[in-house]
C-alpha positions in Angstrom: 11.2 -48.8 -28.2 8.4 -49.4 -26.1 11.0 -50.2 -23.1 12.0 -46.1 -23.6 8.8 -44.8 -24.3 7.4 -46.5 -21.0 10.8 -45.0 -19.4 10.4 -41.8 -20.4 7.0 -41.5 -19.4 7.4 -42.6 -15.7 10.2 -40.4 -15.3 7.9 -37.3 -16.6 5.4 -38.7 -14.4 7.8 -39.0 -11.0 9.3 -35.8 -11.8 5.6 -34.0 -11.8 4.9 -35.6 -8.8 8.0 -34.6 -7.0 7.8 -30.9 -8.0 4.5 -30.4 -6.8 5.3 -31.9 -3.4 8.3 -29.8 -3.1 5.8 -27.0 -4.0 3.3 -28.0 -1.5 6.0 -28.2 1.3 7.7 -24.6 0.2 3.8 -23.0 0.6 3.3 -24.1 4.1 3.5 -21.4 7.0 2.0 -18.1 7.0 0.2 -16.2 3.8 -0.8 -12.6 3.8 -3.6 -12.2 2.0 -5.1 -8.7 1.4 -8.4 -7.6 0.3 -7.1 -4.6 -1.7 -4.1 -3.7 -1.9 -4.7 0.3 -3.7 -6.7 2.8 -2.0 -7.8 5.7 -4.0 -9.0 9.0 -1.3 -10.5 10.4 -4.8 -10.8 14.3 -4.2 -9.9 15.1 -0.2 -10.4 18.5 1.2 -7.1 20.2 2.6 -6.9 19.2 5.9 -9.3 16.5 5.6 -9.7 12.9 7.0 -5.9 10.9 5.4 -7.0 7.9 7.1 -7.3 4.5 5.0 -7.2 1.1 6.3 -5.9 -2.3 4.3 -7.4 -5.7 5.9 -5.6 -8.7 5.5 -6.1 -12.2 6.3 -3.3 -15.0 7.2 -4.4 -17.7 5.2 -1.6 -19.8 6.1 -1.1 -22.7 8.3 1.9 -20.8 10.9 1.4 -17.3 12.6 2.2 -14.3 10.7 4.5 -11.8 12.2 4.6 -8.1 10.0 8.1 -7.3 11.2 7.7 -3.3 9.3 5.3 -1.2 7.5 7.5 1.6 6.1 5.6 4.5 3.9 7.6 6.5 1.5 7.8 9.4 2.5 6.4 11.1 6.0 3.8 11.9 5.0 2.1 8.6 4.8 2.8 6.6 8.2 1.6 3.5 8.9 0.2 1.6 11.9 0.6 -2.2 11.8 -0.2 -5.5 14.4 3.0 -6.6 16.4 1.8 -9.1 17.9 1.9 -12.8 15.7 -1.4 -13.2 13.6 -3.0 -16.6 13.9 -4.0 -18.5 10.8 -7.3 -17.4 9.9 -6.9 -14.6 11.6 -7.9 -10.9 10.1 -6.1 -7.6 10.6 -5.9 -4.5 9.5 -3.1 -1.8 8.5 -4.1 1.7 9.2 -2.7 4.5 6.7 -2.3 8.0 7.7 -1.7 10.5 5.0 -0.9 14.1 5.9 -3.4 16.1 4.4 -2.6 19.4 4.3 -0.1 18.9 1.7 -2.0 20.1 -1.9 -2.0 18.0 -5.4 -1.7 14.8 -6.7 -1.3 11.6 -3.6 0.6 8.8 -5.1 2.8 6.9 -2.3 3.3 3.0 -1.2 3.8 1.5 2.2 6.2 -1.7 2.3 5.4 -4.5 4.7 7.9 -6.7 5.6 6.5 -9.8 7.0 7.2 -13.7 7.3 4.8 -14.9 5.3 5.6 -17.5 2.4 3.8 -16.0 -0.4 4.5 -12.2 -0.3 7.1 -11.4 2.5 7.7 -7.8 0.8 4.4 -6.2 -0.1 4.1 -3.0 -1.2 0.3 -0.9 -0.6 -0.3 2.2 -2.5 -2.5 5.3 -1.4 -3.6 7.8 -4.6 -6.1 10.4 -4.7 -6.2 14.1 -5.2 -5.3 16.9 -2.1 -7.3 20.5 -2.9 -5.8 23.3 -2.5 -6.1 26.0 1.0 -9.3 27.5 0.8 -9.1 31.0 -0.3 -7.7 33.3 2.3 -6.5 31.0 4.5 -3.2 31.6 5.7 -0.3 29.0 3.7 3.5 28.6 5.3 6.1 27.8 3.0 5.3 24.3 2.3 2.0 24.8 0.7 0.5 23.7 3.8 -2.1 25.9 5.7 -0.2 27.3 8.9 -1.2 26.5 12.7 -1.8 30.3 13.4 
């Protein structure tokens, strides 16, 4: 019985062991790592400044490559590295959201990327758009018109 029991044991053992070295070795290479990944504009002006940035860091041991940042719709468009980021390294996606549009914001931006840990990431943007100010001309969109 004692034969089993010490069996048993350093089989449970072995098999601990061996998982976390096969996680250990699937974790290696890049990591994205963001410092937020929501950004809420609150209550924007019509017309007013869209523009939010998302920094990231590759914490990983490989360079990170962000193969596509992709918002969803366009009216949020996105402007990401292209060139490899080197472990350690800290970045920043910039998020441009088309202001003239009035109500509620609520969109994502997917990055595609190699990294290990989160290779499809999705950002959101939500806030709150005003309305034209009174008088102001409004094309058939709801946005203000260039004229």
């Amino acid at each position: 019985m004692k034969k089993i029991f010490f069996t048993m044991m350093l089989a449970f053992v072995a098999s601990i062991g061996f998982n976390a070295a096969i996680a250990q070795e699937v974790q290696t290479g890049p990591k994205i790592e963001f410092v937020k990944d929501v950004h809420d504009y609150g209550n924007v002006k019509n017309g007013g400044n869209g523009t939010c940035t998302f920094e990231f860091t590759n914490t990983g041991s490989e360079p990170l490559i962000i193969s596509n940042a992709k918002g969803s719709c366009g009216c949020t468009v996105p402007e990401w590295p292209k060139e490899p980021i080197a472990p350690g390294e800290k970045q920043r996606i910039t998020v441009k959201y088309n202001t003239k549009n009035a109500g509620p914001i609520n969109k994502s931006v997917t990055i595609t990327s190699n990294a290990v840990n989160e290779p499809t990431k999705v950002l959101r943007i939500k806030g709150n758009v005003a309305a034209p100010a009174e008088g102001s001309p409004v094309n058939n969109t709801g946005a203000p018109s260039a004229n």
